[in-house]
LOMARTOR-145159 format. One record per residue (C-alpha): x negated, y, z; residue number from 0. Coordinates in Angstrom, 2 decimals. Each point is the difference from the previous one (the first is absolute). Layout:
# residues N
<x->X&y->Y&z->Z&resi->NUM>
...
//
This chain:
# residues 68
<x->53.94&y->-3.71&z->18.09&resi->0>
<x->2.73&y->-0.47&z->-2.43&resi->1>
<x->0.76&y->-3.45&z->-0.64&resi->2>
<x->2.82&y->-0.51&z->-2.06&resi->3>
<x->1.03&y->0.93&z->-3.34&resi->4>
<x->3.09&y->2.16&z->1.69&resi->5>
<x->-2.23&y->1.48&z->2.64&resi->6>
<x->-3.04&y->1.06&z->-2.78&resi->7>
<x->3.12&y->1.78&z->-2.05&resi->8>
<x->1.56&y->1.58&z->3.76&resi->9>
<x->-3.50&y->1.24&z->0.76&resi->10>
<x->-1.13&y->0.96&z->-3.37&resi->11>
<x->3.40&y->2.42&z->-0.63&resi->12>
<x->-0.28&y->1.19&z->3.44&resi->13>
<x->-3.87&y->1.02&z->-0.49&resi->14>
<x->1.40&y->1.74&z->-3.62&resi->15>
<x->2.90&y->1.95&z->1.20&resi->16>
<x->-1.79&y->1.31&z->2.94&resi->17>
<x->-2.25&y->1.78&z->-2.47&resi->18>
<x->3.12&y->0.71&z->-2.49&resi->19>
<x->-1.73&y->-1.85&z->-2.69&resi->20>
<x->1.55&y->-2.57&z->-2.45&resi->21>
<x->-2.37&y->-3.33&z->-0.38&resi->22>
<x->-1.22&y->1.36&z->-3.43&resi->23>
<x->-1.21&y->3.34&z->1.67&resi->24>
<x->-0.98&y->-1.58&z->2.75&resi->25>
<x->-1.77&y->-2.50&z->-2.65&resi->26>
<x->-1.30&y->2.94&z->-2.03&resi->27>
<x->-1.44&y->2.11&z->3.01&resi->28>
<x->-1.98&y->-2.97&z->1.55&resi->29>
<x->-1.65&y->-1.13&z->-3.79&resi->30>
<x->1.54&y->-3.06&z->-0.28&resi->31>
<x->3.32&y->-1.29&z->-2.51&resi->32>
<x->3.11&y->-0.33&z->1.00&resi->33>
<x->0.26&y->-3.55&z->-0.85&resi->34>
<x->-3.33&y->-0.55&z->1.91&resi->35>
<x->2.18&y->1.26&z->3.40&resi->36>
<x->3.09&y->-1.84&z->-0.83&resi->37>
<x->-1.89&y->-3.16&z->-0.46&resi->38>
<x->-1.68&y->0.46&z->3.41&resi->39>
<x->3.20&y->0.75&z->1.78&resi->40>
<x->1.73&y->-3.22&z->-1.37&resi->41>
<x->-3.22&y->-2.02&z->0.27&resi->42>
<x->-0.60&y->-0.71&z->-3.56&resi->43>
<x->-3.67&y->0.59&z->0.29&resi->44>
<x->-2.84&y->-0.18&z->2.15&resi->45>
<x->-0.65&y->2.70&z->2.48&resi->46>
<x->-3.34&y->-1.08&z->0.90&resi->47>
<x->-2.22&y->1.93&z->-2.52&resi->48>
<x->-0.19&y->3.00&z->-1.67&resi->49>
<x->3.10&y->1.87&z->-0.92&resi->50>
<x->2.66&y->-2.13&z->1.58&resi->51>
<x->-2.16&y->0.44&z->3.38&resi->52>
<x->0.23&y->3.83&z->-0.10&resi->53>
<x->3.35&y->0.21&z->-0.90&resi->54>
<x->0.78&y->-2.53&z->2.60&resi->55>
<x->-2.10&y->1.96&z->2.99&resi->56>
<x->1.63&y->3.00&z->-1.24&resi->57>
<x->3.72&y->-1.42&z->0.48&resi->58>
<x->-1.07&y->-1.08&z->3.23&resi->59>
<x->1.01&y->-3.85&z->-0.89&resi->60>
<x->-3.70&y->-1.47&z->1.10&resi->61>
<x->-2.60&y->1.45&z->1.93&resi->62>
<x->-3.14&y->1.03&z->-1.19&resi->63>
<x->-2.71&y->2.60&z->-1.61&resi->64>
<x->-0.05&y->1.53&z->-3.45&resi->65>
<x->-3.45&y->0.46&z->-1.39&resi->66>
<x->-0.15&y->1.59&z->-3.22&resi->67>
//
């Protein structure tokens, strides 16, 4: 999975424009802020619970389930 700060940020655009979304759509369509997915993407916060989980899974930058 994405490692790096650059590689979260490649991954994280890539996963956005493919859909044609800017980050707070993308933010705004999945139920989470747009602070929430920029602090995930330059791994200011945890990704290991909760909402930075999801919108990690969801960017594809870890592996994992969503259970809500």
């Amino acid at each position: 999975m994405s490692n790096t700060t650059s590689e979260r940020r490649r991954k994280a655009k890539e996963i956005m424009s493919k859909h044609g979304l800017t980050l707070k759509e993308w933010a705004r369509r999945h139920g989470v802020s747009a602070n929430l997915v920029n602090a995930v993407i330059n791994s200011k916060t945890s990704c290991s619970i909760n909402k930075g989980h999801k919108v990690a899974v969801l960017l594809g930058l870890k592996k994992g389930e969503i259970i809500e």
